[in-house]
C-alpha positions in Angstrom: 164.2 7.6 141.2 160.9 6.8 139.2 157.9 6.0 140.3 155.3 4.4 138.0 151.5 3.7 138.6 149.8 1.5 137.3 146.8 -1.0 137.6 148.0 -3.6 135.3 149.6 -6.8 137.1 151.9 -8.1 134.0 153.4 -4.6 133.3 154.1 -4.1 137.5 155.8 -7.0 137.6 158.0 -7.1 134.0 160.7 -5.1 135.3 160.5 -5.3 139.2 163.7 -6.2 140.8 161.5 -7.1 144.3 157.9 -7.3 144.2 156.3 -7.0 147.8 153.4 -8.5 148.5 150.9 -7.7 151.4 149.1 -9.2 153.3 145.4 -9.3 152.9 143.5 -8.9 156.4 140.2 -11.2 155.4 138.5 -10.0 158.4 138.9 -6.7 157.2 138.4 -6.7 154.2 135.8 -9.0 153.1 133.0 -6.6 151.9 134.6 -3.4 151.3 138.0 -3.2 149.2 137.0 -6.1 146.7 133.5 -8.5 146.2 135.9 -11.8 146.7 139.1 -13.5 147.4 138.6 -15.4 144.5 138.4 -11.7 142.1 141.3 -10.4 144.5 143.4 -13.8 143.9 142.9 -13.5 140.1 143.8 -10.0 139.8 146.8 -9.8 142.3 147.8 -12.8 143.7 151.4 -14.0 142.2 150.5 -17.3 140.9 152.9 -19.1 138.7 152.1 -18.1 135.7 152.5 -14.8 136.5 155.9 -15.1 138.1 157.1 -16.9 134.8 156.0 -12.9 133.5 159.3 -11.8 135.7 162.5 -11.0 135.9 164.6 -14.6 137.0 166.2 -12.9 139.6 163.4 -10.8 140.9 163.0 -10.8 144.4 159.8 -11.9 146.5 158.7 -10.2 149.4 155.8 -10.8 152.0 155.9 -9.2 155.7 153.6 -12.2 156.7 151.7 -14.3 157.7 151.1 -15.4 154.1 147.6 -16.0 152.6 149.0 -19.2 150.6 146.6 -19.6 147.1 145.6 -15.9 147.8 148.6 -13.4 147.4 151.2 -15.9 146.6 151.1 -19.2 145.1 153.1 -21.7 147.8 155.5 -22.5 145.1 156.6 -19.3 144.8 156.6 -18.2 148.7 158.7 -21.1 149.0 161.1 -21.1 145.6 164.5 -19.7 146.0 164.2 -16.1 145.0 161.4 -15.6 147.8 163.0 -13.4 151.0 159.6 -13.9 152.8 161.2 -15.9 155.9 164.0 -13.1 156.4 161.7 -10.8 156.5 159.4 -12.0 158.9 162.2 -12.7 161.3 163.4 -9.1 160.7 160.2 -8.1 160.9 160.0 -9.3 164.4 163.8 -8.1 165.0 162.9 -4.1 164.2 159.6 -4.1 166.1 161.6 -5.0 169.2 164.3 -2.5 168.2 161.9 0.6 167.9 159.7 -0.2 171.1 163.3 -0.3 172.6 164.3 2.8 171.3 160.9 4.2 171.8 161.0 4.0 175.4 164.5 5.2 175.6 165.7 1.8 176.4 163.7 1.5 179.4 161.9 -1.7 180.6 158.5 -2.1 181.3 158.9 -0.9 185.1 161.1 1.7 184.3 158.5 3.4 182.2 156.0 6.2 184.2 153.4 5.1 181.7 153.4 7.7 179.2 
């Protein structure tokens, strides 16, 4: 497997068979990682002209809760190559299995704390 850097948004996406969004934590990120949503919007947010830039059958991803106008244009988190609703539920689905598994499928007053 390759992996390619790169800081260019068209050339990360051309070829991408899933591009995976994150979520941007405004309240933790508002003075240090970029001067503005708007600046962060414009250089990474997946609006639609830069989906028309992909693949037709590249797949969107987005663990959630999504930023709508600010890493994803609504359009696109809700067109029908956008997984974003699976993978919130599953999301939700693997947190509960690795707490489970975590605490060797003990409940909450089974555990000694630890």
């Amino acid at each position: 497997m390759v992996c390619r850097v790169t800081h260019n948004m068209d050339e990360a996406i051309r070829d991408a068979d899933i591009i995976n969004l994150l979520r941007i934590q405004h309240e933790r990120q508002r003075k240090t990682m970029f001067p503005s949503i708007n600046e962060y919007t414009q250089l990474f947010g997946l609006k639609q002209g830069t989906s028309a830039k992909t693949k037709p059958d590249a797949l969107i991803m987005h663990p959630g809760p999504v930023n709508r106008g600010v890493e994803i244009d609504s359009e696109i988190a809700d067109s029908a190559v956008s997984l974003i609703l699976e993978q919130v539920t599953n999301g939700l689905a693997v947190r509960m299995a690795v707490l489970f598994w975590s605490t060797a499928g003990k409940g909450p007053q089974e555990t000694d704390g630890n």
